[in-house]
N, C-alpha and C positions, 0 to 999 in steps of 0.2 A: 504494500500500500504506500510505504515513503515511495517508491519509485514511482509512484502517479502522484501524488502529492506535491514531489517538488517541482517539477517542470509546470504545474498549476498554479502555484502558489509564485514561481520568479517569472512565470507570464504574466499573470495577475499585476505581479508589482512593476516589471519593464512596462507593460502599457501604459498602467496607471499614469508610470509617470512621465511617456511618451506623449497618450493623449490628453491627458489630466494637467500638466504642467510646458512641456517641453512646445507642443502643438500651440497651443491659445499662446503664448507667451511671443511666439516667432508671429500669426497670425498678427495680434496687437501693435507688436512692433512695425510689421512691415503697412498695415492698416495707418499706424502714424507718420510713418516716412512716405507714402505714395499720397493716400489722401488726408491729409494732416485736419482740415476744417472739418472734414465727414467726423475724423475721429474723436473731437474736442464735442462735438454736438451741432455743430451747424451754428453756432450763439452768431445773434445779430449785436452792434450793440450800436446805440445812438451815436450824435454829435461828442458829446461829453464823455463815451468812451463805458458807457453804463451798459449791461445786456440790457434787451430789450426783446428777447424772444428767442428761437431757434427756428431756420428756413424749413424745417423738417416735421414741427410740433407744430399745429393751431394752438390759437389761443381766443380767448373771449375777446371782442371787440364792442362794444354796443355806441358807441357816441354817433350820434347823424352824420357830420362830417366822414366819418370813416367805413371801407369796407367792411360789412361781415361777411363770418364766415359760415359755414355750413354748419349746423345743428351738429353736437354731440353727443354720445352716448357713454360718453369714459367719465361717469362720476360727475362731480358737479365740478362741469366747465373746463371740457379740456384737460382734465387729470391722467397725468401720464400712469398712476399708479392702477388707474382702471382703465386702462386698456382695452376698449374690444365694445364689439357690439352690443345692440340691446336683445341679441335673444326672442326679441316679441315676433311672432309668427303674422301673416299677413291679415289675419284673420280675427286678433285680439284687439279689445276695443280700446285700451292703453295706448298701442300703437296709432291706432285712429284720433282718436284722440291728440295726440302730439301732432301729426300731420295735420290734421285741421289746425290747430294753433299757431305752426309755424304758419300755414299757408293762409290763417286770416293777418298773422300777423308781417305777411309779406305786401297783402293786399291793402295795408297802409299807406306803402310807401308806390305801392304799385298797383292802382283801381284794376287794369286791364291787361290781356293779352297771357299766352300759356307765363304757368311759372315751372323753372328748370326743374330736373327734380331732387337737384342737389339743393336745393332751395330747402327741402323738408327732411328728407332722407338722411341720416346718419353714414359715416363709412365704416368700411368694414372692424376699422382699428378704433374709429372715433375720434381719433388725432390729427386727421386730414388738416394740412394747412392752406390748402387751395381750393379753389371754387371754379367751374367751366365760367367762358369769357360771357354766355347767357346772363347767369346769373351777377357775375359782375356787372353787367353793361344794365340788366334790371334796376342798379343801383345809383347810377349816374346821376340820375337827376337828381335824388334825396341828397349824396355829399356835395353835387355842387350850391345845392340852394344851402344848407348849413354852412358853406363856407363861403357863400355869396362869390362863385364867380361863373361861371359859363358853363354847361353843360360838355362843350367842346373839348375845352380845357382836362377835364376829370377822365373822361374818353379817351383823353391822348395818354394820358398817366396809365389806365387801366390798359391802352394797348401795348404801350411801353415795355407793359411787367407781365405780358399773356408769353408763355414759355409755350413754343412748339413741342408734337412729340419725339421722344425720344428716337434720336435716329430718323426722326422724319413720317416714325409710321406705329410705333409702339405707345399707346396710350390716345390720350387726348392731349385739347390744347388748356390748357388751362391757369390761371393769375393766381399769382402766390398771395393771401390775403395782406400778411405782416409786409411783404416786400416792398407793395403798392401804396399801402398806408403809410409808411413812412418815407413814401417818394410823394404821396401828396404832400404833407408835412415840409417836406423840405422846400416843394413846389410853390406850395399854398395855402401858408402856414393859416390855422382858425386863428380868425381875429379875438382875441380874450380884451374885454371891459374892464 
């Protein structure tokens, strides 16, 4: 029985600490020398040098002037510690429920015409930090009247920051929420009393 024993026991422990320590360790390293921003978290940070987000995480938005973003389901508001969808089947009223709310609460700022359906819909992570240029473009006229300037204006910002797909054909086209709010901001800053 030691002769099965030990060749189990020093595989056990060479992998261990082949894929346990030796693997991730090389991985991380080479993850920070190749893509060094991917691997710090993507952190945006203002004028003043403060974070103000990560290109990677949504985050809560609500002020008029500014883009929102897509409804989530990771805990209240974009909580990276909850992760992940809502679970609610197509067919519970929970789910109905929330979609009508976003979707009246879309129809505030927008009396007419289709709303996206990232508009209401959660993603799959719930962390999405971007929105289809639909949904952005839904939005134009409510930040520009908050920040009193042209419709045109906020349009050009919002096409500025719509990222093609990947490769030209992998995904969609879609506006980073954080990327664009803070390119309006710089653009056209809200005038504070």
């Amino acid at each position: 029985m030691l002769n099965q024993a030990r060749p189990a026991i020093v595989s056990m422990l060479l992998f261990s600490v082949l894929l346990g320590g030796a693997y991730p360790a090389v991985v991380t390293a080479a993850g920070g020398v190749l893509f060094p921003a991917q691997a710090e978290g993507s952190f945006v940070k203002d004028a003043a040098g403060e974070v103000v987000g990560s290109r990677l995480i949504g985050q809560v938005t609500t002020g008029p002037g500014y883009l929102w973003p897509r409804p989530s389901a990771a805990g209240d508001g974009y909580n990276a510690a909850g992760s992940s969808g809502s679970n609610l089947g197509p067919l519970n009223p929970v789910l109905f429920e929330r979609v009508a709310a976003d979707a009246a609460a879309v129809r505030t700022y927008a009396p007419e015409g289709a709303i996206p359906p990232d508009a209401v819909t959660t993603s799959g992570s719930g962390l999405d930090p971007e929105i289809s240029p639909e949904f952005a473009a839904l939005q134009v006229d409510r930040i520009a009247a908050a920040r009193g300037i042209e419709p045109s204006l906020v349009g050009a910002v919002v096409a500025a920051n719509t990222e093609a797909p990947l490769l030209g054909f992998i995904g969609q086209e879609r506006v980073n929420v954080l990327m664009t709010n803070l390119a309006l901001d710089s653009a056209y800053p809200i005038k504070t009393e």
